[in-house]
N, C-alpha and C positions, 0 to 999 in steps of 0.2 A: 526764531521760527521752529515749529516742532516739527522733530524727523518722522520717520518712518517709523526710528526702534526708541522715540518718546514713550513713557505709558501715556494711556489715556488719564485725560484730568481729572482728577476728584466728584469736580460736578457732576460729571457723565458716568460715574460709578457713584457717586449717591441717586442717582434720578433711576438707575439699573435696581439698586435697592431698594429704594421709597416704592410707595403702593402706589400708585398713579390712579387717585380716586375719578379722578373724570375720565378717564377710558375706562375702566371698572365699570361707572355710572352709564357710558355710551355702549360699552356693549352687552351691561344687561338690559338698558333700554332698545337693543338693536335685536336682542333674541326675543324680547315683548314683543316686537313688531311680526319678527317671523312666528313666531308660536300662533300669534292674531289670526292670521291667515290662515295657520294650519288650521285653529278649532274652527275657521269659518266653513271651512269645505261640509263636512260632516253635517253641521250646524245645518246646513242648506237643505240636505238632503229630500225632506219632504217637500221641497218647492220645485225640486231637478224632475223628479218622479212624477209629480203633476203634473211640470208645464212639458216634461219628455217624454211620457208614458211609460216609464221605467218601472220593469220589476221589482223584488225583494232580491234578484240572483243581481240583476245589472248593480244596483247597489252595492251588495256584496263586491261588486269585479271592482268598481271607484274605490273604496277602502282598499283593495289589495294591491293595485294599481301603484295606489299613494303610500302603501305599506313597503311596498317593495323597493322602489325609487327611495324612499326613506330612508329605509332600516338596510335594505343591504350593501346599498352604495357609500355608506356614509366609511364603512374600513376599510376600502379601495382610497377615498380622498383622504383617509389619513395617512395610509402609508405613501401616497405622492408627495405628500405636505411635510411630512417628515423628512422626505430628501430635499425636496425642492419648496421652500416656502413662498408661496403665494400672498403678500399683503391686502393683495386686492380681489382676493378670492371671496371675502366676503361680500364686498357690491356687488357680485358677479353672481351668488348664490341671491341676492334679494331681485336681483333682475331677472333671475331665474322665476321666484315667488310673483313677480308681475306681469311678467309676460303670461303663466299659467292664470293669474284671473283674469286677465283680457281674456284668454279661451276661453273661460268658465263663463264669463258676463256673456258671449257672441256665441257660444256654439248653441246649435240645434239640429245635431246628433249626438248618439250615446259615443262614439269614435272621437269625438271631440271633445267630450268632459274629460274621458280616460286619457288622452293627449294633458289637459288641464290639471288631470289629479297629479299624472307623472312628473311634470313641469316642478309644481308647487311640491312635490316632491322630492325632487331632482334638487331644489334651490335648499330644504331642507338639509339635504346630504352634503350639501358645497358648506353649508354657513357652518355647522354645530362644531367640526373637528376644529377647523382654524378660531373660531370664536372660543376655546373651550381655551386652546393654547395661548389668544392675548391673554385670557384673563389671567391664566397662570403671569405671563411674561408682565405683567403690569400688575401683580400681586404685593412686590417689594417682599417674599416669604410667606405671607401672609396665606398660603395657598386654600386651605380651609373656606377661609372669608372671601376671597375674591370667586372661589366655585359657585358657593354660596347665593353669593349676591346676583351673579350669572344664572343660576338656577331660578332664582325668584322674578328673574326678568320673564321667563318661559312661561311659568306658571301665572303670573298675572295676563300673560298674551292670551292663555288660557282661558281662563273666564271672560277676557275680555271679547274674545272672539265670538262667544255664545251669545252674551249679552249685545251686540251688535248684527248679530244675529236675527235678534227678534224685532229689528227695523226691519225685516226683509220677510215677517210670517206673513203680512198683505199684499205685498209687493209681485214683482215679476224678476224673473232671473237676470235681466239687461242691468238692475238696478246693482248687482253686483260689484259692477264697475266703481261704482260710489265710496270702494272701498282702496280703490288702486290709489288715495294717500297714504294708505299704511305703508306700504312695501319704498312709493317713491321719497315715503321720507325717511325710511329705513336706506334708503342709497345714496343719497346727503351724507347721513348718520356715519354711515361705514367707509364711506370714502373719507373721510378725515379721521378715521380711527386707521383706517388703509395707510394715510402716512405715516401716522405715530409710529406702528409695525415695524413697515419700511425699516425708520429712521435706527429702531429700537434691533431690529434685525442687524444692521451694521454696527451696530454698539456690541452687541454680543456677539460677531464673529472676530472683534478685534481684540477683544477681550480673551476670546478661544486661540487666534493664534499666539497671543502673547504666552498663555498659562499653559495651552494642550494641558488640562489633566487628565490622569490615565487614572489606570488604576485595574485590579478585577469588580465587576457587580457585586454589590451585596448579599445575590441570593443566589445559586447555582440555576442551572437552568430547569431542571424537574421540579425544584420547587418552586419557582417561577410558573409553571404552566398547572401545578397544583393548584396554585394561590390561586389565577386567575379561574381555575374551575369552580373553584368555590367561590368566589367574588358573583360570578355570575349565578350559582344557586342561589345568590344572598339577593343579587337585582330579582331573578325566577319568585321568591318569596314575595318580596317585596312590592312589586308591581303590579303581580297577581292579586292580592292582598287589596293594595289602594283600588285596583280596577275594578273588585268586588264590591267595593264601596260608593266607589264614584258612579258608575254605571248601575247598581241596583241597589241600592242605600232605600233612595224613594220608594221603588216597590216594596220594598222588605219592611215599610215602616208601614204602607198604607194597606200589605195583606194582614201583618199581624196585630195592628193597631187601631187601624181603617182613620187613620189620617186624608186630610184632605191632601191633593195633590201640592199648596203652597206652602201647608204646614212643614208634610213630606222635605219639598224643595229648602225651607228655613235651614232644617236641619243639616241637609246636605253643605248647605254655604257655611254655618259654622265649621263642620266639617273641610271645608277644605280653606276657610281660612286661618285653622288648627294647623293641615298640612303646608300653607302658606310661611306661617312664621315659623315652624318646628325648619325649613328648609333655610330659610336664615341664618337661625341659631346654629345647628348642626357643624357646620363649616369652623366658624371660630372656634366654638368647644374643642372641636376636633385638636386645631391647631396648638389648644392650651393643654390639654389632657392628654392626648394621644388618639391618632385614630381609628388602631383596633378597641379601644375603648367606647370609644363610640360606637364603632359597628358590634362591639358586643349589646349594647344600650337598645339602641336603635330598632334592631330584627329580633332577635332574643326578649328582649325586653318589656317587649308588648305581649308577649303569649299569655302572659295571668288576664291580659285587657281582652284579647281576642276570643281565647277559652268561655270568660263568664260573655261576654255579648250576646250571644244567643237566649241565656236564661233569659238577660236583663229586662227590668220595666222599662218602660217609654221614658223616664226621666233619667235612668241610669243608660241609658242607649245611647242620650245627650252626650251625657257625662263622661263613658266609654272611649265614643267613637274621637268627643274631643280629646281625650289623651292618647288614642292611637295613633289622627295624625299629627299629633303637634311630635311624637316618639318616632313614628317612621319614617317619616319624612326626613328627618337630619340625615339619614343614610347614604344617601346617593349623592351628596356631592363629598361626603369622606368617599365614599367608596372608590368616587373617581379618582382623587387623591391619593391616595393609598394605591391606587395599581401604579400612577402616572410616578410614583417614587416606587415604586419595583422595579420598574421599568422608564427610567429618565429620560432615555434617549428615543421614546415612542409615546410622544407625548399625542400628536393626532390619532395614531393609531390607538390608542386607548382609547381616546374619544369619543373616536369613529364604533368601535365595537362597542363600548358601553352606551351611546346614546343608541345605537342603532336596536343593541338587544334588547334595550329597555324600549322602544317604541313595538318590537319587534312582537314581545310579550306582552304587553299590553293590549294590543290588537289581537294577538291569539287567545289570549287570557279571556277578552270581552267575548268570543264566541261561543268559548267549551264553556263556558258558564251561563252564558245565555242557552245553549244547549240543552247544560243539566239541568238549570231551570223547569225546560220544558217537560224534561222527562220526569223530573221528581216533583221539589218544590222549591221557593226562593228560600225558605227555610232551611232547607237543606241543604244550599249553597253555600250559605252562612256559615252553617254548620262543619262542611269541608273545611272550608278557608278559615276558620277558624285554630287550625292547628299549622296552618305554613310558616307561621316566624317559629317554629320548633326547628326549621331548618338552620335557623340564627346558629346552634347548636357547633356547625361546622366552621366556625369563625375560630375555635382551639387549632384548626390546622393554620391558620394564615402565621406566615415569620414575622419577625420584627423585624422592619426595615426602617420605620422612618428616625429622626433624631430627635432626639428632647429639644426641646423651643426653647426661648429665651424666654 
């Protein structure tokens, strides 16, 4: 019989190592599902407005509503989850995502979407820190790839949520509901990845008391809070950048080209199933090369592509925008990785703050450019964002933290 002061068995430290591809697989298919929801909100919009008499401000309040609950909550739950891990927080965060479109399908006040945005929200900020951290904890090392693969769960929720979408351009808001199998089969989903957790959670505190290693951090602590400032100029570029793209690509094709609106739309899908697979790839690379190397690649890298796009003809605009995102996109899941091995023991809170900031930006980024749109031209817009991965620049201050791979 094994004691108390047994080690753990071999098995239960090769299963801590190996990459645990089916919870890998379950929770980037469990972020598909929340992402789903989130593009459906937005996606709506024109149908809320009609069937609620909504302004262009009340619109604005639902985006910020949902921004907020989002983006700011989300570094709060990682630093909870950091002391106190939660397995089951992730069912708790997609119950969160369904209960908000039950509001959204039944309300008929503007009090009540904003209740729905917060909701849908709110279950955002629960899911992403602890989902960010199985993927790590079921990586087997791999941390790159398993980010990766977790990223691309998000992004395809993405498109998908739009694309489902337009079952609802004819429809009525009640029909909403229609879509409350995403989320309840997102709580299936996570609740058996809840136990893995668990399970995986008690492996690695026995693991912890047996070894306590110590030791000092890698990087003192000023340069610690350096790195991360710059980490975050690198997402500020970066997202600003894609949300130029993703959000007025099709204008910018159809004022200076006078494309038709599906041609427009063709383009934009290469586009981001460019940034699709570049978000794939990026992760692995990362793990084999190094991933300040990549983050120099990635943000940096693209300024010769973003510089000439403004000249470009319509067939080199193709040709461009798909090498930008298939190059910028690998960014943000090194980036993640790269702070979360700065900082090991704040694996949520990293998360939290990076997913958070990156939604954060994105939604700010879509207004001041929608803005300057108005006041110049989409030309011009272009034009600006055409020089922000010159920010890439600042990736010479970040330290070498992580360690050569195998």
């Amino acid at each position: 019989m094994r004691t108390a002061d047994t080690p753990l068995p071999t098995a239960a430290a090769s299963r801590t190592s190996s990459t645990a591809m089916a919870i890998l697989l379950a929770i980037s298919a469990g972020h598909l599902l929340n992402d789903t929801i989130q593009s459906l909100l937005p996606a709506i919009y024109p149908l809320l407005k009609s069937e609620l008499h909504l302004n262009f401000g009340q619109v604005g309040l639902i985006t910020l509503t949902f921004q907020l609950t989002a983006s700011l909550l989300q570094p709060l739950v990682g630093i909870y989850t950091d002391h106190r891990p939660q397995p089951f927080s992730l069912t708790a965060g997609m119950v969160f995502t369904l209960t908000g479109l039950i509001f959204l399908s039944a309300a008929n006040t503007f009090g009540l979407v904003l209740v729905a945005a917060a909701l849908v929200g709110l279950g955002s900020s629960v899911f992403h820190p602890e989902a960010s951290r199985v993927a790590r904890l079921a990586s087997g090392g791999r941390y790159g790839f398993a980010q990766s693969l977790f990223q691309v769960g998000g992004n395809s929720g993405a498109a998908l949520g739009a694309l489902m979408a337009m079952t609802l351009a004819a429809g009525t808001q009640s029909r909403v509901i229609w879509f409350a199998a995403v989320p309840l089969t997102g709580v299936v989903l996570l609740s058996w990845v809840g136990r893995w957790y668990r399970n995986h959670l008690a492996e690695l505190r026995a693991n912890k008391a047996a070894a306590r290693p110590g030791g000092p951090p890698p990087v003192d602590r000023r340069k610690v809070i350096g790195a991360v400032a710059v980490l975050a100029a690198l997402i500020f570029s970066k997202f600003i950048y894609l949300t130029s793209i993703s959000n007025y690509y099709t204008f910018y094709l159809i004022d200076k080209f006078h494309l038709s609106v599906r041609n427009a739309q063709i383009h934009l899908f290469i586009f981001l199933a460019c940034v699709a697979t570049g978000t794939l790839i990026g992760g692995p690379v990362g793990d084999r090369i190094g991933r300040k190397v990549v983050i120099w690649v990635s943000i940096l890298g693209v300024a010769p592509f973003t510089l000439l796009l403004p000249y470009a003809s319509l067939l080199w605009c193709g040709v461009l925008t798909a090498i930008i995102g298939f190059i910028l996109s690998s960014a943000f899941s090194t980036i993640l990785v790269y702070a979360q091995e700065l900082i090991p023991n704040r694996v949520g809170l990293i998360a939290g703050i990076f997913f958070g900031f990156a939604f954060g930006m994105a939604g700010i980024g879509s207004a001041v450019l929608g803005r300057l749109a108005d006041h110049t031209s989409i030309g011009f817009v272009f034009h600006v964002c055409s020089f922000l991965p010159l920010i890439g620049l600042l990736t010479a201050f970040l330290p070498n933290v992580e360690k050569k791979s195998a």
